[in-house]
TIRO-2110 file (N, C-alpha, C; in Angstrom, 1 decimal):
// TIRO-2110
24.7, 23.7, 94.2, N, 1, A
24.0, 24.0, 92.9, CA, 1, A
23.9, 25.5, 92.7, C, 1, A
24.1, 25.9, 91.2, N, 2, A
24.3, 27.3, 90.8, CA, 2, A
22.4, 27.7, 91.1, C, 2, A
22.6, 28.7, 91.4, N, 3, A
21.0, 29.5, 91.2, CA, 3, A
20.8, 29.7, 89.5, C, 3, A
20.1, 29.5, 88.8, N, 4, A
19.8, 30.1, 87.3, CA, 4, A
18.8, 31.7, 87.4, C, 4, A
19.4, 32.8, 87.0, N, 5, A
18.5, 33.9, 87.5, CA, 5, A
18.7, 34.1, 86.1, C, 5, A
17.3, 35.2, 86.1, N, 6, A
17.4, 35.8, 84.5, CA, 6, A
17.0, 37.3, 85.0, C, 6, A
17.1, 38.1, 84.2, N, 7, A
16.9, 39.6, 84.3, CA, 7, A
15.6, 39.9, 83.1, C, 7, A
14.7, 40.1, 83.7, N, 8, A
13.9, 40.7, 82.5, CA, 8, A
13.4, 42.0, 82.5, C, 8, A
13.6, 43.0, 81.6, N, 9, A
14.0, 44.1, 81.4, CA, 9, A
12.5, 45.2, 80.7, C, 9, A
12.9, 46.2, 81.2, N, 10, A
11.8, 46.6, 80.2, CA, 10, A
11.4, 48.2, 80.8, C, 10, A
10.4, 48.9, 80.4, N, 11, A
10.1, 50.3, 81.2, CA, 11, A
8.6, 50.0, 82.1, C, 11, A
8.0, 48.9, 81.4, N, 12, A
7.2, 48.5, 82.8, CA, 12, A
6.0, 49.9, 82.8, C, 12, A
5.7, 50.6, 81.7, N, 13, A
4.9, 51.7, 82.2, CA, 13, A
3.5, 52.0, 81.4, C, 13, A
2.8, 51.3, 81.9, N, 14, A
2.7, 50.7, 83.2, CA, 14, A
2.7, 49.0, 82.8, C, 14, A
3.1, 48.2, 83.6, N, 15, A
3.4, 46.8, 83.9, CA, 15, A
2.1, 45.7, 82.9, C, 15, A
1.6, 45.3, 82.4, N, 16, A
0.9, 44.8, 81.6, CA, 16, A
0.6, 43.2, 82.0, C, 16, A
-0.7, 42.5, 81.7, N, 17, A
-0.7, 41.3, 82.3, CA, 17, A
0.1, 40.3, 81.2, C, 17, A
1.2, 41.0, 80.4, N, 18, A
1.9, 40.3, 79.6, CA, 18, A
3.1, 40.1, 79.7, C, 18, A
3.3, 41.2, 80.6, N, 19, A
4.5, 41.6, 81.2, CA, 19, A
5.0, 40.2, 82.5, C, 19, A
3.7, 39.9, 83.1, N, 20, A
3.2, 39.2, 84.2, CA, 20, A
3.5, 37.8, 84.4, C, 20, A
2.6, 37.6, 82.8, N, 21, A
2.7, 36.4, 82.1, CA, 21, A
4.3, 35.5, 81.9, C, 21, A
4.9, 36.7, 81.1, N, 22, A
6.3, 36.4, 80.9, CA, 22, A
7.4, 36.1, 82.0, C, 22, A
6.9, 36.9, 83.1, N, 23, A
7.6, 36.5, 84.3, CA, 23, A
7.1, 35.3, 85.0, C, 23, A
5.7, 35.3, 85.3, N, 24, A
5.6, 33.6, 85.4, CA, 24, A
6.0, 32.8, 84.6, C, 24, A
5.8, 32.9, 83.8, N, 25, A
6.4, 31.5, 83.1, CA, 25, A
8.2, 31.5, 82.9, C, 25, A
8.9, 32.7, 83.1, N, 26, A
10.2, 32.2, 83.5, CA, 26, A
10.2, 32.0, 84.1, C, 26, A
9.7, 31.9, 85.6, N, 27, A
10.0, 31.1, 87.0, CA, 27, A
9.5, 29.9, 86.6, C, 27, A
9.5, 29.3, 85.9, N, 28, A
9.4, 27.9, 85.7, CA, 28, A
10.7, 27.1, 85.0, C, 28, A
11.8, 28.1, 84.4, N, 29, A
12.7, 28.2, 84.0, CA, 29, A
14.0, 28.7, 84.6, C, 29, A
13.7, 29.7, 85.6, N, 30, A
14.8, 30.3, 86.5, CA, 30, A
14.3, 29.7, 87.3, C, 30, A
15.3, 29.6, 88.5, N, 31, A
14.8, 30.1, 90.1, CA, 31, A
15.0, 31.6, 90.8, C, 31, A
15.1, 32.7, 90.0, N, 32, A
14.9, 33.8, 90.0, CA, 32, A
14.5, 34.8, 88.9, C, 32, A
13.6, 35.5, 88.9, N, 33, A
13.8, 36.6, 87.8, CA, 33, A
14.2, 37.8, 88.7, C, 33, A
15.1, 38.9, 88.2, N, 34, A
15.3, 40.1, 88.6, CA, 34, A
14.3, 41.1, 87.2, C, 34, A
13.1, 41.6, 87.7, N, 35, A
13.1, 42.2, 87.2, CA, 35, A
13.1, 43.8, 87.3, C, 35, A
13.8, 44.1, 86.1, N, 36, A
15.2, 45.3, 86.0, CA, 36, A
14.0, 46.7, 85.0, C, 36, A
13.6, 47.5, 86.0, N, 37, A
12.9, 48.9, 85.5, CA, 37, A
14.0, 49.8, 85.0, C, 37, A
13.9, 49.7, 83.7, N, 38, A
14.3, 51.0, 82.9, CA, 38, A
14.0, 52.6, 83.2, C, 38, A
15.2, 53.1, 83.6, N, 39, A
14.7, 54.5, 84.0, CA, 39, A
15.2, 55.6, 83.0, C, 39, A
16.0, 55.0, 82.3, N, 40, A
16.3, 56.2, 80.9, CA, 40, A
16.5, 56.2, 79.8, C, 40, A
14.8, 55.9, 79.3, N, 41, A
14.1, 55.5, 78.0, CA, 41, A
14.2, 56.8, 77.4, C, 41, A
14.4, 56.6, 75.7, N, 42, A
13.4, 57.8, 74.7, CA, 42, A
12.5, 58.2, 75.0, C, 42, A
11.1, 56.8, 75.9, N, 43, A
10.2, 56.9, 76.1, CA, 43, A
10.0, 58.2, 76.9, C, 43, A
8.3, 58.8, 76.9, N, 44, A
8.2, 59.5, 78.2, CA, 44, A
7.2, 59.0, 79.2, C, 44, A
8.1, 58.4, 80.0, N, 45, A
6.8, 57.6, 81.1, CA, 45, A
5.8, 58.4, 81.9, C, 45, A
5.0, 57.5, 81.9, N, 46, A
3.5, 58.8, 82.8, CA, 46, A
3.9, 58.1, 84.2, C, 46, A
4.5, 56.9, 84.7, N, 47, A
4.9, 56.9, 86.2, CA, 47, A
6.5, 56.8, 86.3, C, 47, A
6.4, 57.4, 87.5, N, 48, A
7.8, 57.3, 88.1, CA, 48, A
8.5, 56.0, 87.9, C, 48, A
9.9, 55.9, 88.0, N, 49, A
10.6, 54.8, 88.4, CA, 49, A
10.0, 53.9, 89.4, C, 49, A
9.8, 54.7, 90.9, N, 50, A
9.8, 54.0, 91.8, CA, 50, A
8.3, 53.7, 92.4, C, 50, A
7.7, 54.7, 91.2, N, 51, A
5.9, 53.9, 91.4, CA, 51, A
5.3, 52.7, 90.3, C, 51, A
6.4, 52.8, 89.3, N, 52, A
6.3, 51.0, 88.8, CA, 52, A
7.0, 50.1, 89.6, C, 52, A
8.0, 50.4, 90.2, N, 53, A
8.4, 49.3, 90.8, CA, 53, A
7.7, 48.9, 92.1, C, 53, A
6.9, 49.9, 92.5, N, 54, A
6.0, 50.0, 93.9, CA, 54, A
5.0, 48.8, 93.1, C, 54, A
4.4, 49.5, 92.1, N, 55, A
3.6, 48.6, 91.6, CA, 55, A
4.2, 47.0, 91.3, C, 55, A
5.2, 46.6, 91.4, N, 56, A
5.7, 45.0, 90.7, CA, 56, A
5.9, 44.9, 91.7, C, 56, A
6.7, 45.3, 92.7, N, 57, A
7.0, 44.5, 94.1, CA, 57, A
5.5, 44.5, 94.9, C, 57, A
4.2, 44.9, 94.8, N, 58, A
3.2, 44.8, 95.3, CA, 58, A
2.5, 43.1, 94.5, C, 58, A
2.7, 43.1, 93.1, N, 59, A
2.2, 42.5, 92.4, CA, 59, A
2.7, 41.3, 92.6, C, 59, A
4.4, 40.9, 93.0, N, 60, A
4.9, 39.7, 93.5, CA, 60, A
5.0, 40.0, 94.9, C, 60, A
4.7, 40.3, 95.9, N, 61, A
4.7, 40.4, 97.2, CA, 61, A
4.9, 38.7, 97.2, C, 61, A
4.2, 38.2, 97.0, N, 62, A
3.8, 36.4, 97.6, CA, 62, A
4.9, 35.6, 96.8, C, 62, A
5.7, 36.3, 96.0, N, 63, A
6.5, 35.1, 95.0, CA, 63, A
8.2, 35.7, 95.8, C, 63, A
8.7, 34.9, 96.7, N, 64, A
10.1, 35.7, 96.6, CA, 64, A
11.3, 35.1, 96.0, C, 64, A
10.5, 34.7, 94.6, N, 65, A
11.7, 34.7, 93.5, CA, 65, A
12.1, 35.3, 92.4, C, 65, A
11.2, 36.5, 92.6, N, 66, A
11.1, 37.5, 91.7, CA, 66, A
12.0, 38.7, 92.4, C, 66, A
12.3, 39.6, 92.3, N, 67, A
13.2, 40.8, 92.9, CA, 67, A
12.9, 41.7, 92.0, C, 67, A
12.7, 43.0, 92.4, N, 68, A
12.2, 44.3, 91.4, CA, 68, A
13.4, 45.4, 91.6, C, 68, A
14.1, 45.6, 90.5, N, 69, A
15.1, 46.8, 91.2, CA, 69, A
14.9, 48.1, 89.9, C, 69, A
15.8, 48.7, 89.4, N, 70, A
15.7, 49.9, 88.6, CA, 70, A
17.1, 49.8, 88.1, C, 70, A
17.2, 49.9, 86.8, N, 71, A
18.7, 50.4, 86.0, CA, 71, A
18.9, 51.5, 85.3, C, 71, A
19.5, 51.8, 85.3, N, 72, A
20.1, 53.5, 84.7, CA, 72, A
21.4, 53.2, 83.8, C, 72, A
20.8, 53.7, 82.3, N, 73, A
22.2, 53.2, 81.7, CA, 73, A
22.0, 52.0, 80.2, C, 73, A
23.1, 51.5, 80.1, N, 74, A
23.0, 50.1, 79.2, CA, 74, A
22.2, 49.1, 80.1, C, 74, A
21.9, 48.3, 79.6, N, 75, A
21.3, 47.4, 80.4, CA, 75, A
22.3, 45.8, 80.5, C, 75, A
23.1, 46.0, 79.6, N, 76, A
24.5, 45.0, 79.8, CA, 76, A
25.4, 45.3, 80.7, C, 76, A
25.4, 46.7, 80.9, N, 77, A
26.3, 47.2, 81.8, CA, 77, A
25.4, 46.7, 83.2, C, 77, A
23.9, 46.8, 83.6, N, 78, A
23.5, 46.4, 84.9, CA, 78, A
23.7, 44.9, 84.7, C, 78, A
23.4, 44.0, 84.2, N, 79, A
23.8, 42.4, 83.9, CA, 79, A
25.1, 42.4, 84.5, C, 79, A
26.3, 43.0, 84.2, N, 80, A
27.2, 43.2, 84.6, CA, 80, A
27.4, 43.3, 86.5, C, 80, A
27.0, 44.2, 86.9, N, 81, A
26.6, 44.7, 87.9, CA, 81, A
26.0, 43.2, 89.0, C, 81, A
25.0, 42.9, 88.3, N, 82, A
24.6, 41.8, 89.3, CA, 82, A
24.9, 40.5, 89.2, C, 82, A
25.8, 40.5, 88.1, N, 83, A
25.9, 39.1, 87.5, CA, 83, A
26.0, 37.9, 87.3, C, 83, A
24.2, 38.5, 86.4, N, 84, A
23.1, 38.1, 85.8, CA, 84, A
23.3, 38.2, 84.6, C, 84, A
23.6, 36.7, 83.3, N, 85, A
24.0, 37.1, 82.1, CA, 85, A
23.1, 36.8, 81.1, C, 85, A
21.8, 36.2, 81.9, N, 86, A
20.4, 35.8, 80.7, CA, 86, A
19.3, 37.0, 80.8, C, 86, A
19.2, 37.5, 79.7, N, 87, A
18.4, 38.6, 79.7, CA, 87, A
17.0, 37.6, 79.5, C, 87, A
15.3, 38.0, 80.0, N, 88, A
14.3, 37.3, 79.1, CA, 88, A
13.3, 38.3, 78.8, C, 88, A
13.0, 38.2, 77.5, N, 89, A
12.2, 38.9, 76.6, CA, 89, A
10.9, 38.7, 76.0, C, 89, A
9.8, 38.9, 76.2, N, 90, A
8.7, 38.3, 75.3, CA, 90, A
8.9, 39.1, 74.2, C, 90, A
8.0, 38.7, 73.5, N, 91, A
7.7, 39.0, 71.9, CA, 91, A
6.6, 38.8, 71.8, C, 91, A
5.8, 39.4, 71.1, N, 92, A
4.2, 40.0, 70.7, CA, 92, A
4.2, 39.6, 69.3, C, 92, A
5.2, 40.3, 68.2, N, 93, A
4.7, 40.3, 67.2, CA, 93, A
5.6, 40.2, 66.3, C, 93, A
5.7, 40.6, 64.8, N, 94, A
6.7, 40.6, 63.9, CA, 94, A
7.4, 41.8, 64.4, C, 94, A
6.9, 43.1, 65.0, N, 95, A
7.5, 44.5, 65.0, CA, 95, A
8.4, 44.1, 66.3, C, 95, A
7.6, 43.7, 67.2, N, 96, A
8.5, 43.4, 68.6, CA, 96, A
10.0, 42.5, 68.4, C, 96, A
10.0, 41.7, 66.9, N, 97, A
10.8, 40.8, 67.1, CA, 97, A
11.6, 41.6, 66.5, C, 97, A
11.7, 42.8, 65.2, N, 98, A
12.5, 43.2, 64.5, CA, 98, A
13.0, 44.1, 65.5, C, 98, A
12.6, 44.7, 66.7, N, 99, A
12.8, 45.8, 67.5, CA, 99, A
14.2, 44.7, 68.4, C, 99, A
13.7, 43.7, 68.9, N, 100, A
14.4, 43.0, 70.0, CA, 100, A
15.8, 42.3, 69.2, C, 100, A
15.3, 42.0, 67.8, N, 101, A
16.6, 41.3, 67.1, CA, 101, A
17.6, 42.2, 67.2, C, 101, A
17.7, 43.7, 66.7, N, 102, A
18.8, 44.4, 66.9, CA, 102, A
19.3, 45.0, 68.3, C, 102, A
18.2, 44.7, 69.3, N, 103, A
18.8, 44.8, 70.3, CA, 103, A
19.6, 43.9, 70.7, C, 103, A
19.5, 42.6, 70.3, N, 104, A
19.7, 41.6, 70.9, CA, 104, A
21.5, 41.5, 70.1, C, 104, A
21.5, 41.9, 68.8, N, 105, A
23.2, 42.2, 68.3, CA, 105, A
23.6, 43.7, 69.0, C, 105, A
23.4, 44.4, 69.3, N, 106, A
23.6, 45.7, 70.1, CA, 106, A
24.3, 44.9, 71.1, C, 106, A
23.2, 44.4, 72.0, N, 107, A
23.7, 43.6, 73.2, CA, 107, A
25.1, 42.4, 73.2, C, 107, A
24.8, 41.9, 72.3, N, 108, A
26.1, 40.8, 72.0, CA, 108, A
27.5, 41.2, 71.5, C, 108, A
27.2, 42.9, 70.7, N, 109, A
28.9, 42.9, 70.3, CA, 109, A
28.8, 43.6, 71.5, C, 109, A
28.2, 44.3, 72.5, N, 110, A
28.7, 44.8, 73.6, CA, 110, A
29.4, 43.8, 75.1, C, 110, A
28.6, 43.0, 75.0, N, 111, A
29.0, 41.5, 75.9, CA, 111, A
28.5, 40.6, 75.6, C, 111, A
29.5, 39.5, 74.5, N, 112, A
29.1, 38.5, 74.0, CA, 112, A
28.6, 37.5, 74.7, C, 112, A
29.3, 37.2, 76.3, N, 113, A
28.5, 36.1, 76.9, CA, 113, A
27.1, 36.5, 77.2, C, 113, A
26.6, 37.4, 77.0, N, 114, A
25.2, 37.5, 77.9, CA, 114, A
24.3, 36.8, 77.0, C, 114, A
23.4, 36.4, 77.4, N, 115, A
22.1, 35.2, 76.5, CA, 115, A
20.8, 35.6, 76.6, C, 115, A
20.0, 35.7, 75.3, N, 116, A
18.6, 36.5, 75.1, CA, 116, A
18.0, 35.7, 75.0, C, 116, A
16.8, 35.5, 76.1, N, 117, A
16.3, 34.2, 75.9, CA, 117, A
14.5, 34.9, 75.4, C, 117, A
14.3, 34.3, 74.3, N, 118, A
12.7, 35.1, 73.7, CA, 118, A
11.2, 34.1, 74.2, C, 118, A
10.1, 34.4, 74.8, N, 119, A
9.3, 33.9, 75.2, CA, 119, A
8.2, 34.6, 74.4, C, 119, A
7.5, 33.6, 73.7, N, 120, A
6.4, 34.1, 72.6, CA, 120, A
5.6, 34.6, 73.8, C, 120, A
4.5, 35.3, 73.4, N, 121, A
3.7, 35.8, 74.6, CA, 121, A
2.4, 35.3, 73.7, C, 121, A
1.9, 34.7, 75.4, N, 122, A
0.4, 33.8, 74.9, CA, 122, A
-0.6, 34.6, 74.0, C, 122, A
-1.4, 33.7, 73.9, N, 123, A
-2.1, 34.4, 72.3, CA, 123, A
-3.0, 35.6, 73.0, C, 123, A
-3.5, 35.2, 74.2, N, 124, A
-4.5, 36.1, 75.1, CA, 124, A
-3.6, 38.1, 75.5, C, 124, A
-2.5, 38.0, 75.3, N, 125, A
-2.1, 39.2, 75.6, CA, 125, A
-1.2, 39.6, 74.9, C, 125, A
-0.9, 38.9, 73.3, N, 126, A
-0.9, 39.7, 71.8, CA, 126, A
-1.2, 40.8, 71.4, C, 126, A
-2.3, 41.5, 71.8, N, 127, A
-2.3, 42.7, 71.6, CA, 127, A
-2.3, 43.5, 72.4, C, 127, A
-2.3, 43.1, 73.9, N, 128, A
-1.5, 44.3, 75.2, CA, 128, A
0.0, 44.8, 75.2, C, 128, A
-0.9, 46.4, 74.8, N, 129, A
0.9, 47.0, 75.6, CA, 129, A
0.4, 48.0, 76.2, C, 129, A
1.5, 48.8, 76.5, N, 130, A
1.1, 50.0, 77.8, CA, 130, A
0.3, 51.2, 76.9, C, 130, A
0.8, 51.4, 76.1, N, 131, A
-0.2, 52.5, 75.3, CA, 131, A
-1.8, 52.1, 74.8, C, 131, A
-2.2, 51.2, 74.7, N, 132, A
-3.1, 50.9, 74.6, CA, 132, A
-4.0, 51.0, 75.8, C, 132, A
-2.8, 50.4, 76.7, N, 133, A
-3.8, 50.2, 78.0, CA, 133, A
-4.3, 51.7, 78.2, C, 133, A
-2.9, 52.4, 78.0, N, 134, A
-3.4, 53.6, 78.8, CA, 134, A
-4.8, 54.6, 78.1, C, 134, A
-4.8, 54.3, 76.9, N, 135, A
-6.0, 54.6, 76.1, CA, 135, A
-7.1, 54.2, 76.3, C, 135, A
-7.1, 52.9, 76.7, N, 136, A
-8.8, 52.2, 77.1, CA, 136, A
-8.9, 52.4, 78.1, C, 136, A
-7.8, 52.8, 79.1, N, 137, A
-8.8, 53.6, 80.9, CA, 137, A
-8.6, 55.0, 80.4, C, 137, A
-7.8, 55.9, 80.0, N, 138, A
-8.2, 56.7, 79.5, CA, 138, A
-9.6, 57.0, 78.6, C, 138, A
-10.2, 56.7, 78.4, N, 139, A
-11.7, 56.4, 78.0, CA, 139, A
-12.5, 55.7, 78.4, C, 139, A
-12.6, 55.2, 79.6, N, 140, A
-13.4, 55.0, 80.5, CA, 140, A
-13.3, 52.8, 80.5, C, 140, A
-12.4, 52.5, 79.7, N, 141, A
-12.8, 50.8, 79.6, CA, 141, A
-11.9, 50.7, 80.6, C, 141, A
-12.4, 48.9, 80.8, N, 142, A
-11.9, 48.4, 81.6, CA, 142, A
-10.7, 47.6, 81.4, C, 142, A
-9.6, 47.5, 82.7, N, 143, A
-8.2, 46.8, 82.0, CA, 143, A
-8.5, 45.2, 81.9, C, 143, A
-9.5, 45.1, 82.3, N, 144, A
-9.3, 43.2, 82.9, CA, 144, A
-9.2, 42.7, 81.9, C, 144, A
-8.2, 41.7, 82.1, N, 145, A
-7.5, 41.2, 81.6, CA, 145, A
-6.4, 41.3, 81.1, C, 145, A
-6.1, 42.7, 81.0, N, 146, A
-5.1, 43.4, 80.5, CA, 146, A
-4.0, 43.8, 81.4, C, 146, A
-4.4, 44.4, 82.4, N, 147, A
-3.2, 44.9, 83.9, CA, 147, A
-4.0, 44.3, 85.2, C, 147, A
-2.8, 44.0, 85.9, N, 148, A
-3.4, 43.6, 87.4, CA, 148, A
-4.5, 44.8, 88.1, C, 148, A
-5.4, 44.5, 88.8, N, 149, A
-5.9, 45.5, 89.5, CA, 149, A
-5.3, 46.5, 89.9, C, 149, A
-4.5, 46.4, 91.4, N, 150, A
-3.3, 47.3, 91.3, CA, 150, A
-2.8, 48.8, 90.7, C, 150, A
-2.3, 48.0, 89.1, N, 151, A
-2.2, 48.8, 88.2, CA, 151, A
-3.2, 49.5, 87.5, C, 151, A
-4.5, 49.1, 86.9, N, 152, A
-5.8, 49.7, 87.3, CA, 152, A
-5.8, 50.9, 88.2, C, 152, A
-5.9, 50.6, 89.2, N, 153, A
-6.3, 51.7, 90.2, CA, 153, A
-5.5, 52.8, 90.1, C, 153, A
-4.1, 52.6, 90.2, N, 154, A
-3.0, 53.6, 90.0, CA, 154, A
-3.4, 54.2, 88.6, C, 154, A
-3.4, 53.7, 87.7, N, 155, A
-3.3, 54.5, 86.4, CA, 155, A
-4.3, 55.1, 86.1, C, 155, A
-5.9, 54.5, 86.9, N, 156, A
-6.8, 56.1, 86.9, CA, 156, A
-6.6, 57.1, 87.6, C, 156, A
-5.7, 56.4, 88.7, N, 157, A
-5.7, 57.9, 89.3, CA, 157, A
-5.0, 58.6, 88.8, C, 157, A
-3.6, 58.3, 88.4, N, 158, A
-2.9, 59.1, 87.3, CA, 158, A
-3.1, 59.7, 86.0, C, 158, A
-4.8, 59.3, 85.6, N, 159, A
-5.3, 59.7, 84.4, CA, 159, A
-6.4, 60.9, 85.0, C, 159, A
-6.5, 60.3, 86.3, N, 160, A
-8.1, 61.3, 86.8, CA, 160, A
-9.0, 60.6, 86.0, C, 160, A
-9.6, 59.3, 85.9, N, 161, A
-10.7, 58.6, 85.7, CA, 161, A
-11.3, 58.0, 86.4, C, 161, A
-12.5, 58.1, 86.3, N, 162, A
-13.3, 57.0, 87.8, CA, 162, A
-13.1, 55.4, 87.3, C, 162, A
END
């Protein structure tokens, strides 16, 4: 029997319980997710490559059908690489979807077999993303609900907040 793996992609900075969400619930659908840390965003990340990934391989420690690696580059070109030809994506909103649709034809006339598979994201973490997060511990609130502990702790210390 073939393994069904999906790659789900993203800059992960910092990792979100939406992020979390989306990957549990493809493991109900893969029997692996690879998930693939973007390291050369427009973005400017406040953690390293290899301290979000520290952080996700801590966060699935207990699931070993998840795998945390880093890509550099297109991200069809790493699909390539491991190949892994189902990307999976949540979606939050109208903006997230108009941002992922043209990725999603970017990605297709680049390598038409690869398949974007879109996962509404539950109503409870609709309005988490990493910039927010990082605003409400940067002001002293609390992430729960929002990022794993974990991630919590790392991102005050990276903010210098108690």
């Amino acid at each position: 029997m073939t393994m069904r793996s999906a790659i789900c992609s993203g800059t992960f900075d910092p990792p979100t319980d939406g992020h979390l969400n989306i990957v549990e619930r493809g493991l109900k659908l893969f029997d692996r997710i690879i998930i693939a840390v973007a390291t050369n965003t427009t973005k400017i990340p406040m953690f390293t490559p290899k301290e979000r990934v520290d952080m996700l391989r801590l966060i699935f420690k207990n699931e070993p059908r998840v795998e945390v690696d880093t890509f550099n580059g297109l991200l069809v070109n790493y699909t390539k690489k491991r190949g892994v030809f189902t990307i999976l994506r949540g979606i939050r909103n109208m903006s997230d979807y108009e941002y992922e649709s043209q990725m999603a034809l970017a990605n297709k006339t680049l390598a038409p077999n690869i398949e974007i598979l879109y996962m509404m994201t539950e109503g409870k973490y609709a309005h988490v993303s990493s910039s927010i997060i990082k605003e409400v511990i940067t002001f002293g609130g609390s992430g729960y609900g929002m990022i794993h502990p974990i991630v919590e702790e790392r991102l005050r210390k990276k903010l210098k907040v108690k």
